[in-house]
N, C-alpha and C positions, 0 to 999 in steps of 0.2 A: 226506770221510767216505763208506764205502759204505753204504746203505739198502736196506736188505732190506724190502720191503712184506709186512706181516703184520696179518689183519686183526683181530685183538685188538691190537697196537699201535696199529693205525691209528685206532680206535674211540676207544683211551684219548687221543690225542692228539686226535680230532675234538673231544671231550667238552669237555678242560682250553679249548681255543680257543673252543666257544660257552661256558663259563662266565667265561672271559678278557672277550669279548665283554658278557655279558648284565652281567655287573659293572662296567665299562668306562659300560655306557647305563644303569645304575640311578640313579643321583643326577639325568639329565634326564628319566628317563621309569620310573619306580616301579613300571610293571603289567607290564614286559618279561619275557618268560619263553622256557624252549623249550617244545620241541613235544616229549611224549615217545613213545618206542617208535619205529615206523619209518613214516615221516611223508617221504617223497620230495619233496613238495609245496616246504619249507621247512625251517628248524630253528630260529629263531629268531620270534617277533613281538612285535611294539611295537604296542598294543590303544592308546595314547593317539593315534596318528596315522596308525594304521590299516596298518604299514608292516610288512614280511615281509623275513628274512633268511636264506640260504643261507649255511653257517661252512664255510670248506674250507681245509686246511692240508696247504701243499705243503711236505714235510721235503728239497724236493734242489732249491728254487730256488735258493739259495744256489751251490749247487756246480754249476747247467745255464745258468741265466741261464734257464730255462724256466718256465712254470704248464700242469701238464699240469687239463685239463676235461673230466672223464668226461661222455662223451653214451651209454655203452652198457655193460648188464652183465650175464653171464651169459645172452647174449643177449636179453635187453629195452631197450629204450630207458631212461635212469636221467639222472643228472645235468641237465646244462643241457637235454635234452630233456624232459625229465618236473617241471621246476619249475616253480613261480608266483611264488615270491620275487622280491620289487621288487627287493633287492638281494642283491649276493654279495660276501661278505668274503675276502679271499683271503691269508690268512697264510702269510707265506713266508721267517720267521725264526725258529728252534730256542726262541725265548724269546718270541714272538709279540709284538715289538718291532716288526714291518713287519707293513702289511698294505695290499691294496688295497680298496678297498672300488668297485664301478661297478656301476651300475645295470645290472639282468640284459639288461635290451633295448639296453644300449649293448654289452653283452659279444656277446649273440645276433650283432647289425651287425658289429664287430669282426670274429667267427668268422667270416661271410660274406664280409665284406670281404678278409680277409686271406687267407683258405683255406688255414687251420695244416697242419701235415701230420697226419698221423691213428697213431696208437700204442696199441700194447698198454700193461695196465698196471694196478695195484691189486692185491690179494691173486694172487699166482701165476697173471699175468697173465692175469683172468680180464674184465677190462672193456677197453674200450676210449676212447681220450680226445684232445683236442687236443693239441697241443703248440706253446703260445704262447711267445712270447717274454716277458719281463718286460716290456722296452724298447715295447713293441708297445701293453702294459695303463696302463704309468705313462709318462703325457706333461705 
């Protein structure tokens, strides 16, 4: 399948993924919400145990074996630069059946560790981002 990055696509598909998410953690944790408007920080939080969520869904893992991680956009720092989220959920199936969920400081070591190779990418390729392997995230 080709993927055309559009950033009203991309939005409405972020959205459906943190309410996938915040629905998913409702019945253990009741207070779970997102964060609304634009909130770089996080997207998601869990007020019962104090825990912070980054929602990102990658629509071409499937078809790359990849997870691309914005760290830059429009030239500022954005993504895994600019978070505080404890963790980052990473969806990377059309029906948001798969997901990885790693803790952002295990993701940060990971990037370090590995030294993905670096890509354009996002709305008419205007950020720039990792490009991890699946294989690399899910062990």
């Amino acid at each position: 399948m080709e993927y055309n990055s559009n950033f009203r696509t991309d939005l409405a598909k972020s959205i459906e993924a943190e309410d996938y998410t915040i629905n998913k953690l409702k019945p253990m944790y009741p207070l779970v919400h997102r964060i609304e408007g634009n909130h770089k920080e996080y997207d998601i939080i869990i007020p019962e145990v104090d825990e912070t969520i980054e929602v990102k869904r990658d629509l071409r893992t499937k078809e790359t074996g990849n997870v691309y991680i914005e760290y830059e956009s429009r030239n500022k720092l954005s993504g895994i630069e600019t978070t505080t989220a404890d963790w980052w959920f990473i969806y990377y199936e059309m029906d948001l059946s798969k997901c990885v969920c790693i803790r952002t400081e295990e993701l940060k070591s990971l990037i370090s560790e590995i030294n993905p190779r670096k890509v354009p990418g996002g709305d008419k390729n205007t950020s720039w981002g990792y490009l991890i392997k699946l294989k690399d995230i899910v062990k």
